[in-house]
C-alpha positions in Angstrom: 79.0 83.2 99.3 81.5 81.9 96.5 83.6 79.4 96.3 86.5 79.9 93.7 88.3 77.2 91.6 92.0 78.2 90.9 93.3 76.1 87.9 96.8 76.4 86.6 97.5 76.6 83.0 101.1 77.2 82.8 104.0 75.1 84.4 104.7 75.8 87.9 107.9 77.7 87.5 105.4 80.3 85.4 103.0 80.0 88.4 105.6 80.4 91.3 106.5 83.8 90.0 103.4 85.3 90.8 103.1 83.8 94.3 104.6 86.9 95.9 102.1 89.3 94.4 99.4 86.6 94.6 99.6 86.4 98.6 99.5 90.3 98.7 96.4 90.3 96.6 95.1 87.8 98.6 96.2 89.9 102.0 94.2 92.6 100.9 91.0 91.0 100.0 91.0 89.4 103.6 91.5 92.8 104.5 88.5 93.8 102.7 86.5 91.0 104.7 85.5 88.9 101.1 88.2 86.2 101.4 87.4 83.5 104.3 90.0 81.2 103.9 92.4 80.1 101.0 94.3 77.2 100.0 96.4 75.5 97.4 94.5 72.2 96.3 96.1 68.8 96.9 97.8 68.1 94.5 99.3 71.4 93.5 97.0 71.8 90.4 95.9 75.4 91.5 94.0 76.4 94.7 90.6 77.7 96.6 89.1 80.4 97.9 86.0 80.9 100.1 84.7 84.8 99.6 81.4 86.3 100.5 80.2 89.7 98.1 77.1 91.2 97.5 76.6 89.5 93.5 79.1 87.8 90.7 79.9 91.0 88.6 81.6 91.9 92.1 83.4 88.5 92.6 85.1 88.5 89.1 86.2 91.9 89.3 88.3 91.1 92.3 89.7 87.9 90.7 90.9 90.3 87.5 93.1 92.1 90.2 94.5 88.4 91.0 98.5 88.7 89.6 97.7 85.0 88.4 94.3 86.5 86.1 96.9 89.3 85.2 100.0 86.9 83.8 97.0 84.5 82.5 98.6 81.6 84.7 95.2 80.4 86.0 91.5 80.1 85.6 88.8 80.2 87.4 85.5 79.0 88.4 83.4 80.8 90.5 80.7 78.6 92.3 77.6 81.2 94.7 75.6 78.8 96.9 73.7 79.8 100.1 74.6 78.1 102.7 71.4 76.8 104.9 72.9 74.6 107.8 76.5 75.9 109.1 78.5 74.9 112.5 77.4 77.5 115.1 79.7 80.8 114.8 80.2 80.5 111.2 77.4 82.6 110.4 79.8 85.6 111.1 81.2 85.0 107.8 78.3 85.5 106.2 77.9 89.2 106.4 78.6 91.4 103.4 82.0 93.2 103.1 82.2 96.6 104.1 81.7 99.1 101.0 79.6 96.7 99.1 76.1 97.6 98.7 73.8 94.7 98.6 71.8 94.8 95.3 68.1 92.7 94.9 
């Protein structure tokens, strides 16, 4: 499991351009089943996402599709921890996305 810092680097009238395409990136990785939930971060300094994948090297090629990696508007930090203690019927999140082998 990952969670993923979104920083902005650029003003927000740079970074409100690439909303539109943002949210359909975003669309289609829930669709993929890696992105959990999603956010902006309070205050609007950039936002967070909660993905699952099978290793890093699979994480950050998904955030190079991100329009906002594309127009270099944001960074990111990618943090993987393994959850050991979660509220009961979270554990569904947990599973690895469809089409993603799991490596050792």
């Amino acid at each position: 499991m990952y969670i993923i810092l979104i920083k902005y680097i650029k003003p927000l009238v740079e970074v409100d351009q690439c909303i539109p395409p943002h949210l359909e990136f975003l669309d289609a990785q829930y669709q993929k089943g890696v992105f959990i939930a999603s956010g902006a971060r309070v205050p609007r300094t950039g936002g967070v996402i909660l993905a699952v994948g099978n290793n890093r090297a699979t994480i950050d090629d998904i955030l190079k599709q991100d329009p906002f990696y594309i127009a270099k508007v944001a960074e990111y930090e990618v943090i993987e921890f393994s959850p050991s203690k979660m509220k009961q019927g979270f554990e569904q999140f947990l599973s690895i996305p469809q089409g993603q082998a799991k490596t050792h």
